[in-house]
VOVEXDO-836883 format. One line per 2 residues: number of its first residue (from 1); their letters; for each residue x, z, y of N, C-alpha, C, O. Coordinates in steps of 0.02 Angstrom, whole numbers, plus 32768, in hexadecimal, padded with zeros to 4 digits. Layout:
NUM	a	X/Z/Y/X/Z/Y/X/Z/Y/X/Z/Y | ...
This chain:
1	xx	A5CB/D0B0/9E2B/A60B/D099/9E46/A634/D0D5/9E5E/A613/D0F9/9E83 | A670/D0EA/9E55/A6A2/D0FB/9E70/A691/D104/9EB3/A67C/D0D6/9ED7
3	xx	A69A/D14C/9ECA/A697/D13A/9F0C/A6DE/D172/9F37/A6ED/D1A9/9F1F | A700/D158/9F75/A732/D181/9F86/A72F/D197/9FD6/A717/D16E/9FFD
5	xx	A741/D1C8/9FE9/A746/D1CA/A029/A791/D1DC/A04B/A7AD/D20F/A038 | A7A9/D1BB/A071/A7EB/D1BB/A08B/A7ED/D1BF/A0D8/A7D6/D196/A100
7	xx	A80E/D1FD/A0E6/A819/D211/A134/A84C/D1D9/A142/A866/D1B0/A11D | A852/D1E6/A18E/A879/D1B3/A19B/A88A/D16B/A17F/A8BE/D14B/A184
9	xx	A84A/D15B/A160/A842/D115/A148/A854/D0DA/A170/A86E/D0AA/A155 | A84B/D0DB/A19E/A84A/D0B5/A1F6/A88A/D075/A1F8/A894/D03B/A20A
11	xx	A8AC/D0B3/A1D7/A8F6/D080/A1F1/A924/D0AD/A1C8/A912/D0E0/A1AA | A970/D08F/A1CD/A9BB/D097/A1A6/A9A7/D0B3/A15A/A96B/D0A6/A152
13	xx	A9B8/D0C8/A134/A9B6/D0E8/A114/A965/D0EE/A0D4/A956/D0DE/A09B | A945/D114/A117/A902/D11E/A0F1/A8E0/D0D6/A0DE/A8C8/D0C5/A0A8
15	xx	A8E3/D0B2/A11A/A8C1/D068/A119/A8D2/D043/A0CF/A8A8/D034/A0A6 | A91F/D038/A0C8/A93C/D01F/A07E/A90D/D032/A046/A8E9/D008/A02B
17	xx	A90E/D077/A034/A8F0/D09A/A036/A8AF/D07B/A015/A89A/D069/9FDE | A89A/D081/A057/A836/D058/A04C/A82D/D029/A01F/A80A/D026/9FEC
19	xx	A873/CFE4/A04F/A86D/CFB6/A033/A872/CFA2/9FF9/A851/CF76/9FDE | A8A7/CFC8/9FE0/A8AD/CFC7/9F8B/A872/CFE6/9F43/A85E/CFE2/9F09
21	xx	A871/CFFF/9F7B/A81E/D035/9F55/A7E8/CFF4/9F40/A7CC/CFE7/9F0B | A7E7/CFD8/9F77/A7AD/CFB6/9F7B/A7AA/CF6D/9F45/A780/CF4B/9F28
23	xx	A7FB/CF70/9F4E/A7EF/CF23/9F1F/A7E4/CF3D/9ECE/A7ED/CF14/9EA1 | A7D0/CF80/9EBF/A7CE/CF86/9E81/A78A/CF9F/9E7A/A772/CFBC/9E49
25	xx	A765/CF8B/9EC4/A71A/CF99/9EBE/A70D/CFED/9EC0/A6E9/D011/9E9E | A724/CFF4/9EDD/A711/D04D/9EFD/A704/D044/9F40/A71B/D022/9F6E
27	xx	A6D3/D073/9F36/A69B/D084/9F73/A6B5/D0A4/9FB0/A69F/D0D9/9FC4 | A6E3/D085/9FCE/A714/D0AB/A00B/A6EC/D0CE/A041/A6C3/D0A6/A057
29	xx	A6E9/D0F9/A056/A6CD/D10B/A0AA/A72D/D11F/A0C0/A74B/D151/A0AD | A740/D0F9/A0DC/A780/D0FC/A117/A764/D12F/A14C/A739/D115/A170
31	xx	A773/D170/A15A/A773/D196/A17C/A7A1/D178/A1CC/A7CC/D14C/A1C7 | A793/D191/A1FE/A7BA/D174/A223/A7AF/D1BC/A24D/A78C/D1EB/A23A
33	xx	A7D8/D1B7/A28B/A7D7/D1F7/A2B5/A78E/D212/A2BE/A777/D248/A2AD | A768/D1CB/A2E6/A718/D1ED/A311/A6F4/D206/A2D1/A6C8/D22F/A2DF
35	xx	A6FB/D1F8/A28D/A6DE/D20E/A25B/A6E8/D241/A259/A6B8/D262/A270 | A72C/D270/A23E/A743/D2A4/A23C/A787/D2BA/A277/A7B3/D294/A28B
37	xx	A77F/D2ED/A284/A7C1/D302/A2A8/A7D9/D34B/A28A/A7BD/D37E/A29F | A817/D34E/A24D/A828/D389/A234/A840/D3CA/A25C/A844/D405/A24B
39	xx	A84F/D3A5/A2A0/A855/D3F0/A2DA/A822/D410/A2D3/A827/D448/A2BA | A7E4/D3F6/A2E7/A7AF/D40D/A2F6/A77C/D421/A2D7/A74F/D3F7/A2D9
41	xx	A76C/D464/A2AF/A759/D47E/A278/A703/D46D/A283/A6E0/D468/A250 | A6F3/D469/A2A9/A6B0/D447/A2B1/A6A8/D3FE/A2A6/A686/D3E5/A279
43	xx	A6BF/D3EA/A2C3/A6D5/D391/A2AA/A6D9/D3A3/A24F/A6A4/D392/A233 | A703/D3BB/A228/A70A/D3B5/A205/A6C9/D3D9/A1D0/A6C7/D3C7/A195
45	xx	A69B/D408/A1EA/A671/D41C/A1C4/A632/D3F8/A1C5/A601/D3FB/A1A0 | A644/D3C6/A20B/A5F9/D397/A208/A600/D369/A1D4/A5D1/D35B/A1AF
47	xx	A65C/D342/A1CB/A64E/D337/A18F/A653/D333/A14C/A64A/D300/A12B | A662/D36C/A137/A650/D385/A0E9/A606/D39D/A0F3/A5EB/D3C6/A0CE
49	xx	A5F0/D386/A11D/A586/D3A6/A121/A57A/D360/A106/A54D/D35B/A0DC | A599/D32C/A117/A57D/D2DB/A0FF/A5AD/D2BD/A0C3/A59E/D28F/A09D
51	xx	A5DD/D2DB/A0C3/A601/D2C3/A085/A618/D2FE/A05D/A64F/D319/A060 | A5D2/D313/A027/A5E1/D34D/9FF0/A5FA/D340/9FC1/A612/D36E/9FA0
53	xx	A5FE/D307/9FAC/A618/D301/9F6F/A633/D2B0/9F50/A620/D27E/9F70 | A65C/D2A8/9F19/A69B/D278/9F4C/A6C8/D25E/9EE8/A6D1/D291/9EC6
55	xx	A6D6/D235/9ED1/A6FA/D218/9EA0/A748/D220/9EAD/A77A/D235/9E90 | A733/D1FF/9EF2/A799/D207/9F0F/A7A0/D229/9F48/A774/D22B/9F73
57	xx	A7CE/D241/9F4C/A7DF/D277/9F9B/A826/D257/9FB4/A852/D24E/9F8B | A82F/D247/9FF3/A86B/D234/9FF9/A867/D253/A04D/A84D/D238/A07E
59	xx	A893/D2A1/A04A/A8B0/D2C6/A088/A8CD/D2A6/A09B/A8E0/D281/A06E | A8ED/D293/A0E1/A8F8/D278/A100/A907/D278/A149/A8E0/D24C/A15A
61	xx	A92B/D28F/A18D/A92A/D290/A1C5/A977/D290/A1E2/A9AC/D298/A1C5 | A96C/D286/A213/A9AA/D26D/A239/A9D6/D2BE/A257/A9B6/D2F3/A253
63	xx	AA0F/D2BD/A26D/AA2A/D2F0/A275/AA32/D2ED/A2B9/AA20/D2BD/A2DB | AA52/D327/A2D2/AA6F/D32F/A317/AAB0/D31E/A338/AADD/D309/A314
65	xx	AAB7/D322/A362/AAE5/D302/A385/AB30/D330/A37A/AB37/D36C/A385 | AB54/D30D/A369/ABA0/D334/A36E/ABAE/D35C/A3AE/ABA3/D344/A3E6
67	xx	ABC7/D39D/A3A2/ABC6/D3C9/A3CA/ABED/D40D/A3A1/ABCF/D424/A371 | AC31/D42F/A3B6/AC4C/D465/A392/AC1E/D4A7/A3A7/ABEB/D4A7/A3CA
69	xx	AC37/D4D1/A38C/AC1E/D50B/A36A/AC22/D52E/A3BB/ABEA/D546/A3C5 | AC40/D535/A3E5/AC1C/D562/A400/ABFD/D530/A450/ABF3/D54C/A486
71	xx	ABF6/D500/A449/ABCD/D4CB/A479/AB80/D4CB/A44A/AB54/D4A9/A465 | AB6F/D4E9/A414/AB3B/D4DB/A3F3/AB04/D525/A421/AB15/D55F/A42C
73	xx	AAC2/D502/A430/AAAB/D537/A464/AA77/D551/A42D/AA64/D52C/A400 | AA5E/D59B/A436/AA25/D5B1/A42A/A9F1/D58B/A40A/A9DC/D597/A3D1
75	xx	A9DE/D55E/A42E/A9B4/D530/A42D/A9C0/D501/A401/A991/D501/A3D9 | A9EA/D4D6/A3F2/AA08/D4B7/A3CA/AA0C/D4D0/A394/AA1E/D4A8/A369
77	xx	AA03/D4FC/A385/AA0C/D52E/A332/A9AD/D524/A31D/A994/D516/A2E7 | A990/D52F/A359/A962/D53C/A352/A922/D500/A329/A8EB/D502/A30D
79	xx	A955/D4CC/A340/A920/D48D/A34B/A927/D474/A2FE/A8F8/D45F/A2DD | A97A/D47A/A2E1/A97B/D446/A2C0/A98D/D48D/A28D/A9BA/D482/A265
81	xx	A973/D4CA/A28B/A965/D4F9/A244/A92C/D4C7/A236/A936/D49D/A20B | A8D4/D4C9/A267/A8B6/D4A6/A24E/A8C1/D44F/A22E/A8A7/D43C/A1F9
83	xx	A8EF/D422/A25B/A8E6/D3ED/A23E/A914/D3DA/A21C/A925/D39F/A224 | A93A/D406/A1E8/A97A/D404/A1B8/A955/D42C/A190/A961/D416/A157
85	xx	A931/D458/A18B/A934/D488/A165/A8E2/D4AB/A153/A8C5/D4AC/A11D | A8CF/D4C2/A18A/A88C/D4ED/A17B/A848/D4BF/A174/A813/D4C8/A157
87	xx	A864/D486/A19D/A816/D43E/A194/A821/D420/A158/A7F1/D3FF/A144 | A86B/D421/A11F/A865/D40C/A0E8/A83D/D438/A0AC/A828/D41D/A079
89	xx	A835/D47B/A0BA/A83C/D4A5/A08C/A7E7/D4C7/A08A/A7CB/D4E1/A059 | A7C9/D4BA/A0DC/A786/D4A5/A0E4/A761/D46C/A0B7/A729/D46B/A09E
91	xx	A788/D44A/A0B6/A76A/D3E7/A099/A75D/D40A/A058/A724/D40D/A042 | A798/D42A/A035/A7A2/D428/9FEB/A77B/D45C/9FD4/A774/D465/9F97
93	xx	A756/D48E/A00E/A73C/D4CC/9FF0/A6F4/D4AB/9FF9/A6CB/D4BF/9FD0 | A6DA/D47C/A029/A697/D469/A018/A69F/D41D/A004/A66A/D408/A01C
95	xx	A6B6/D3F4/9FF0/A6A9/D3BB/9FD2/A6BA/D3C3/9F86/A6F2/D3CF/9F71 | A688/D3BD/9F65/A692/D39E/9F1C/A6BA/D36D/9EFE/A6A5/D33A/9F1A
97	xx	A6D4/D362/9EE6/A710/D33C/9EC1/A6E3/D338/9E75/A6E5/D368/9E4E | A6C3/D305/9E68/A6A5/D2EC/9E28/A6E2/D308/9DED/A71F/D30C/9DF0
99	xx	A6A5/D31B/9DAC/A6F0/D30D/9D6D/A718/D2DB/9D60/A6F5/D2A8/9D5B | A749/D2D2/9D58/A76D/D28D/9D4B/A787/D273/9D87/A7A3/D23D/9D7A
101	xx	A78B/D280/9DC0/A791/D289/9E02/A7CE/D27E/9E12/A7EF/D279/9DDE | A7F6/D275/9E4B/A845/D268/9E70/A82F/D28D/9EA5/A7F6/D288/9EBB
103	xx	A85F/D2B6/9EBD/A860/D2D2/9F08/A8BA/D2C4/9F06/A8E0/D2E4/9EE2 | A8D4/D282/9F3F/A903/D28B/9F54/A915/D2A7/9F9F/A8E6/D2A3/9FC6
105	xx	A951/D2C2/9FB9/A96B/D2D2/9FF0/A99F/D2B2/A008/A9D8/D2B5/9FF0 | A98E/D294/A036/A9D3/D26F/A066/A9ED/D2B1/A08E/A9C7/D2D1/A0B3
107	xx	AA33/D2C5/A081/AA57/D2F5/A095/AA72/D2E5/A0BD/AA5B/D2D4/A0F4 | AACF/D2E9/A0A0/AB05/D2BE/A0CE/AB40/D2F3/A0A9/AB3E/D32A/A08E
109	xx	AB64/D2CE/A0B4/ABB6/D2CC/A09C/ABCA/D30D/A0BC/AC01/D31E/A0A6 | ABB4/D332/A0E2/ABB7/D363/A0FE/ABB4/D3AC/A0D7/ABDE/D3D8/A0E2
111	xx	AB7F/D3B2/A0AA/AB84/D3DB/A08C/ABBD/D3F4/A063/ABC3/D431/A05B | ABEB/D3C6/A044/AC0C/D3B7/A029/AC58/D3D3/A056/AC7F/D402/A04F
113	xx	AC53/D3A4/A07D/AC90/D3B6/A0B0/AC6B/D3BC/A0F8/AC53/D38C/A117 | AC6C/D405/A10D/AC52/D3FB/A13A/AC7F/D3DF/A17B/ACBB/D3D8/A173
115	xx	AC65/D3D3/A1AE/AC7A/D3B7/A1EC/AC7B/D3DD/A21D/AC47/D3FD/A223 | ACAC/D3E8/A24D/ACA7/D424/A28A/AC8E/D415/A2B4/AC79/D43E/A2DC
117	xx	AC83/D3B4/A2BF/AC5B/D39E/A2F2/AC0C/D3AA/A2E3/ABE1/D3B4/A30E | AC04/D3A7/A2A7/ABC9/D3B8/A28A/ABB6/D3F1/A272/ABBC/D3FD/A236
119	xx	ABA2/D411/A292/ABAF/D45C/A285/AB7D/D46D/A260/AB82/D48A/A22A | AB34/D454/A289/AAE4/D46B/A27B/AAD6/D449/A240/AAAE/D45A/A214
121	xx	AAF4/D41E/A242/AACC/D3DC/A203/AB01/D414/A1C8/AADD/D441/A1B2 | AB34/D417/A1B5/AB4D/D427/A1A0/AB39/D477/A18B/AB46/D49A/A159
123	xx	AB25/D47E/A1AE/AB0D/D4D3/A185/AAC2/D4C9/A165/AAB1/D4DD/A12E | AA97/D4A4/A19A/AA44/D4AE/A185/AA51/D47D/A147/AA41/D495/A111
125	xx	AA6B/D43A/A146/AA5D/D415/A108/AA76/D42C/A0D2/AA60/D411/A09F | AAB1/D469/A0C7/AAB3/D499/A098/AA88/D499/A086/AA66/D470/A067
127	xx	AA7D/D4E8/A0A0/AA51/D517/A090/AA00/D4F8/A086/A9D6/D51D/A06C | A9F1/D4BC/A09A/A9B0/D49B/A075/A9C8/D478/A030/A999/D46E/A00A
129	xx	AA0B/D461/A016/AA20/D450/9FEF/AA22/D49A/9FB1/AA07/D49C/9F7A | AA45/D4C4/9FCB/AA15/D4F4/9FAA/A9EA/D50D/9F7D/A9E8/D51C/9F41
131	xx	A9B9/D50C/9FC0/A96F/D50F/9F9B/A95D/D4E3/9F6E/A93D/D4EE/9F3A | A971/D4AF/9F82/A955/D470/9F43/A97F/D45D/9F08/A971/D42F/9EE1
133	xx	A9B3/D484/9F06/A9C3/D487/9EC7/A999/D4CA/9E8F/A981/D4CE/9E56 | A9A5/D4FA/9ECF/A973/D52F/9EA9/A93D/D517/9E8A/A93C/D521/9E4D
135	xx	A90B/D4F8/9EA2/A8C2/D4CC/9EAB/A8C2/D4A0/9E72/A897/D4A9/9E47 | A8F0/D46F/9E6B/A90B/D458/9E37/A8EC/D473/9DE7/A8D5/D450/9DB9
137	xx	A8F5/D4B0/9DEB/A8FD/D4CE/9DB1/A8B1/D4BE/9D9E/A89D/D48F/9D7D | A88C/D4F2/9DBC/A84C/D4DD/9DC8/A821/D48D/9DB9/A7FA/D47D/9D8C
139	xx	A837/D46D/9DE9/A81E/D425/9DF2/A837/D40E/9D9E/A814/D3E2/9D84 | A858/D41E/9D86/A859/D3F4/9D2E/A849/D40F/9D05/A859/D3FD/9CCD
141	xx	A817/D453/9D12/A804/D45E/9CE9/A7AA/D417/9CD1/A77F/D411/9CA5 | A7BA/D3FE/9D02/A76B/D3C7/9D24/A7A8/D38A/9D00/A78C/D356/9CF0
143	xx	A7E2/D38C/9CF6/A7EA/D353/9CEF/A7E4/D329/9D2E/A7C8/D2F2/9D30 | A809/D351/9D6E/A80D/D326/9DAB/A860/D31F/9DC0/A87D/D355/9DC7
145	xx	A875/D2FF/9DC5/A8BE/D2F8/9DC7/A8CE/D2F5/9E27/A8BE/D2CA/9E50 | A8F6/D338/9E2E/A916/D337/9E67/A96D/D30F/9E6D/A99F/D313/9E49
147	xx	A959/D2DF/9EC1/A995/D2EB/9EC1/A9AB/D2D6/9F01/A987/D2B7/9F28 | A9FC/D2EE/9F0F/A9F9/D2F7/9F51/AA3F/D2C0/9F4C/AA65/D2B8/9F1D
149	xx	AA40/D2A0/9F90/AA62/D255/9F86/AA83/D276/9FED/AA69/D282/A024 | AADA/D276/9FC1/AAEE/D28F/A00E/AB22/D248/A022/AB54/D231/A006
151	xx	AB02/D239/A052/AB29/D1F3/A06A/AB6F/D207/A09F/AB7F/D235/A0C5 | AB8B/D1CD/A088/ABC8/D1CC/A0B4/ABCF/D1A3/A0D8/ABA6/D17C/A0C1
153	xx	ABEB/D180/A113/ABE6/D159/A132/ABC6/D0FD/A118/ABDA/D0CD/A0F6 | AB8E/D110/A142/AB77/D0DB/A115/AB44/D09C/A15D/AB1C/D0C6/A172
155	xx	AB3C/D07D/A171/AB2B/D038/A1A4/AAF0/D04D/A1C1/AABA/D032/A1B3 | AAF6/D077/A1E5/AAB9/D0AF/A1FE/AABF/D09C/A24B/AAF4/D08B/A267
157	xx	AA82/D0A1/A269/AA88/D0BF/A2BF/AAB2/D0F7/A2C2/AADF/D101/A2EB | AA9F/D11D/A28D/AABF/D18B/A28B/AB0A/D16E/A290/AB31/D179/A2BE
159	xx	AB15/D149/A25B/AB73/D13E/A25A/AB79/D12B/A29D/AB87/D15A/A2C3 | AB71/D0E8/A2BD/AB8A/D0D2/A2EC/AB7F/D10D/A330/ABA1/D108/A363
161	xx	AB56/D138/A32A/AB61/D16C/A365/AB80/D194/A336/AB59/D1C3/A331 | ABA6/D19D/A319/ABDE/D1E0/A308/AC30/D1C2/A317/AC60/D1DB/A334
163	xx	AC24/D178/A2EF/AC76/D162/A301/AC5F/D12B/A33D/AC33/D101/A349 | AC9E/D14A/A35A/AC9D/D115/A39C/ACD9/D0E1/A392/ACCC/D0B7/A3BD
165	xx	AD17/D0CB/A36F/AD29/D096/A361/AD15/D075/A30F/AD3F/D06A/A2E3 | ACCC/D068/A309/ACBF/D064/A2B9/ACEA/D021/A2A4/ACF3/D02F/A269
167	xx	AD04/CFEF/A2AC/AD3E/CFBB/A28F/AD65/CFEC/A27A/AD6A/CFF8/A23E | AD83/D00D/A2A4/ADC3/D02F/A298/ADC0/D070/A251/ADE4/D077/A21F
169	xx	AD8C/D092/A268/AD65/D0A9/A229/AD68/D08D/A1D2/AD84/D09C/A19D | AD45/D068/A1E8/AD21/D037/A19E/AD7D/D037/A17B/AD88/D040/A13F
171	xx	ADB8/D02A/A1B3/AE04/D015/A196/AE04/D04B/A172/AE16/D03D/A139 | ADF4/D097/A17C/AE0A/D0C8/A162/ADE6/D0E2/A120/ADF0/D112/A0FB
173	xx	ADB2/D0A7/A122/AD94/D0C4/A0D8/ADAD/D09F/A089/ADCA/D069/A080 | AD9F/D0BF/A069/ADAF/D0BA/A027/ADA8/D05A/A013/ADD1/D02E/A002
175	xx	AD5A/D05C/A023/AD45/D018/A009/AD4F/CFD4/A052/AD47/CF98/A047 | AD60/CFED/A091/AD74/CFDD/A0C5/AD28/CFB3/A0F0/AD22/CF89/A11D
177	xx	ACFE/CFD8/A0C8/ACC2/CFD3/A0DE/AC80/D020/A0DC/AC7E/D051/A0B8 | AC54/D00A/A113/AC1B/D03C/A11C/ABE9/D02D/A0D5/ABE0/CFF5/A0BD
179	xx	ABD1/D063/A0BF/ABA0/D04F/A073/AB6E/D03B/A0AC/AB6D/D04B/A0E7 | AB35/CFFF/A077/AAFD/CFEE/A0A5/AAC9/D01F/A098/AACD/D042/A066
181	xx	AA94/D026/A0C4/AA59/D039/A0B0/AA3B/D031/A06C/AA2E/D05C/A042 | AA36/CFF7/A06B/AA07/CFD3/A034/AA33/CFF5/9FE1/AA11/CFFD/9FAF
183	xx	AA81/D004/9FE2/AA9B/D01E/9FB3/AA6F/D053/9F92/AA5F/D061/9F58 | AA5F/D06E/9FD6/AA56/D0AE/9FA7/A9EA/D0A9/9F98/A9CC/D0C3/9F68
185	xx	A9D5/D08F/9FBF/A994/D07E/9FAB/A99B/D053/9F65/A971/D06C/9F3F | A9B4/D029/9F4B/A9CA/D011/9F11/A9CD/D03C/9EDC/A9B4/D02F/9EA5
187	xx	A9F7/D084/9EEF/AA10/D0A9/9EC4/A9B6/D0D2/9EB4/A9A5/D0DE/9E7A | A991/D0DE/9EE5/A958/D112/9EE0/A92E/D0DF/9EAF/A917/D0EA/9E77
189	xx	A92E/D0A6/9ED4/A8F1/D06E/9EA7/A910/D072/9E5B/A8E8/D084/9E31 | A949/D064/9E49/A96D/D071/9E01/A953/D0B4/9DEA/A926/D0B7/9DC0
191	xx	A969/D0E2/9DFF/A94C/D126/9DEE/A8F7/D121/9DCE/A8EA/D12D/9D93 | A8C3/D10D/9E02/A892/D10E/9DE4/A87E/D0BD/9DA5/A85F/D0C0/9D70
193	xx	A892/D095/9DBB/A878/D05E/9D9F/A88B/D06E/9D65/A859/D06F/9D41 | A8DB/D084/9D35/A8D9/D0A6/9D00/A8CD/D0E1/9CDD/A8E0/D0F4/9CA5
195	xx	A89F/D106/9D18/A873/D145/9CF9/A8BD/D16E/9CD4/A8CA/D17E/9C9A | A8E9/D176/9D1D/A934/D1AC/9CF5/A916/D1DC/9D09/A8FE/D1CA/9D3F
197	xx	A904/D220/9CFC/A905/D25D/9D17/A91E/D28C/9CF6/A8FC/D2BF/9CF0 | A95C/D289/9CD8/A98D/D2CB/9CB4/A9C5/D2DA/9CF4/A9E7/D30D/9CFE
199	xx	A9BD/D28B/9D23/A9EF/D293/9D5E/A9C3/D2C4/9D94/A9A0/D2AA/9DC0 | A9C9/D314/9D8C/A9AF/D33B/9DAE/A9D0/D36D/9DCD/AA0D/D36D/9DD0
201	xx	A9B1/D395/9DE3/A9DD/D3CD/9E21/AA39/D3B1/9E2F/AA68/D3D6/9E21 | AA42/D364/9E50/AA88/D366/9E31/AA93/D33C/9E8A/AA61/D321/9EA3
203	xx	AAD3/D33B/9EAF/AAD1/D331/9EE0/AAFF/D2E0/9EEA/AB39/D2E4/9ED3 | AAF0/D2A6/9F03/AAFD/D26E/9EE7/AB3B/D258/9F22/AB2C/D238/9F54
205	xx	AB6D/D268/9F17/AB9B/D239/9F57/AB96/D1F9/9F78/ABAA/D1D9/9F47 | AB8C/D1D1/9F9F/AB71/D19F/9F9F/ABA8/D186/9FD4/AB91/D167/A004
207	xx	ABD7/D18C/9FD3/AC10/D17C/A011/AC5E/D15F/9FE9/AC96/D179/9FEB | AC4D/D12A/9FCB/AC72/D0F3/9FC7/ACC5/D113/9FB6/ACF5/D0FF/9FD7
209	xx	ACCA/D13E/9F88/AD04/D190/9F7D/AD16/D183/9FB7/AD3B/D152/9FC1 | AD05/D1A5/9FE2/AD13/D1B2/A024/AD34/D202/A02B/AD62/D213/A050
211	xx	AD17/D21F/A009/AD11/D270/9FEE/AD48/D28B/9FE0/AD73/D262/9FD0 | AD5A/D2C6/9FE0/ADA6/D2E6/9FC2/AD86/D313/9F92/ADA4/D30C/9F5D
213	xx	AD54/D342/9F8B/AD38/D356/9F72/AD2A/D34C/9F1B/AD1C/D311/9F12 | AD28/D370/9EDD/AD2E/D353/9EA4/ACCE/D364/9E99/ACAC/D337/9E80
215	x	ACB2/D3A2/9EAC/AC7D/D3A7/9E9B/AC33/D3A2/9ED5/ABFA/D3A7/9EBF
């Protein structure tokens, strides 16, 4: 059987996620915080010691709190290099990814356009975006298809703590609505259930043309 492991499985996003996985009979382990914590590089090496090797990979973690560029402390750089950036790149250097394999990344719309409120998310989810395009190259030569899925406002806990009038919001979008969760878990379960993997190293907008951006 198929088997996948997904951080932040728990809830918003990752959970969809699970759920969609599952109705096509894949072997989910839903990661949740007490499982893994990507700050914490020990947390995270206990577990790639129990989970070596893996069909589906689905990165995954929540971001930090809005805050400009020079309110961002020392510390704050510090926490979320590891849990944006250096606890992903740990996962991917000791977990196996089977041939024939998916490793997706929940990003964010950020990379893309970054945000000044979002300063940290916005630089580390780069520069791990990055690497995994680099990685990419690599990963197909296995015939494992990367890909990185950057959401835009979409029916999250994360959204509702970033906008504080979300009605008023939702007026200003394109489709005059938040994308759901389950959209984009739909989109991953599609991905594997028709065994696409030419859709690789390629970065997926997922924000309802919300975007100004052409690439």
């Amino acid at each position: 059987m198929t088997n996948a492991v997904i951080l932040g499985g728990s809830r918003g996003i990752g959970k969809a996620i699970s759920e969609s996985l599952k109705s096509i009979e894949v072997d989910v382990f839903a990661a949740s915080k007490k499982d893994i914590d990507t700050s914490d590089l020990n947390s995270v090496k206990k577990f790639v010691g129990k989970h070596k090797q893996v069909d589906i990979l689905v990165l995954n973690t929540g971001g930090p709190v809005p805050k400009q560029f020079l309110d961002v402390t020392e510390d704050d750089w510090k926490l979320y290099h590891n849990q944006l950036f250096l606890g992903f790149c740990t996962i991917l250097k000791n977990i196996k990814i089977n041939d024939g394999g998916y490793i997706f990344v929940i990003s964010s719309n950020v990379i893309k356009e970054p945000n000044p409120k979002l300063i940290i998310s916005s630089a580390y989810r780069a520069a791990f975006s990055e690497v995994f395009k680099i990685l990419s190259k690599e990963y197909a030569k296995k015939n494992i298809s990367c890909i990185n899925i950057a959401p835009g406002p979409i029916n999250t806990d994360r959204t509702k703590e970033l906008i504080e009038n979300i009605e008023d919001f939702k007026k200003s979008l394109p489709m005059k609505r938040l994308g759901e969760p389950e959209e984009i878990g739909n989109f991953v379960k599609s991905i594997v259930q028709n065994n696409i993997k030419y859709l690789s190293g390629v970065i997926i907008n997922f924000d309802g043309a919300n975007s100004n951006h052409i690439f």
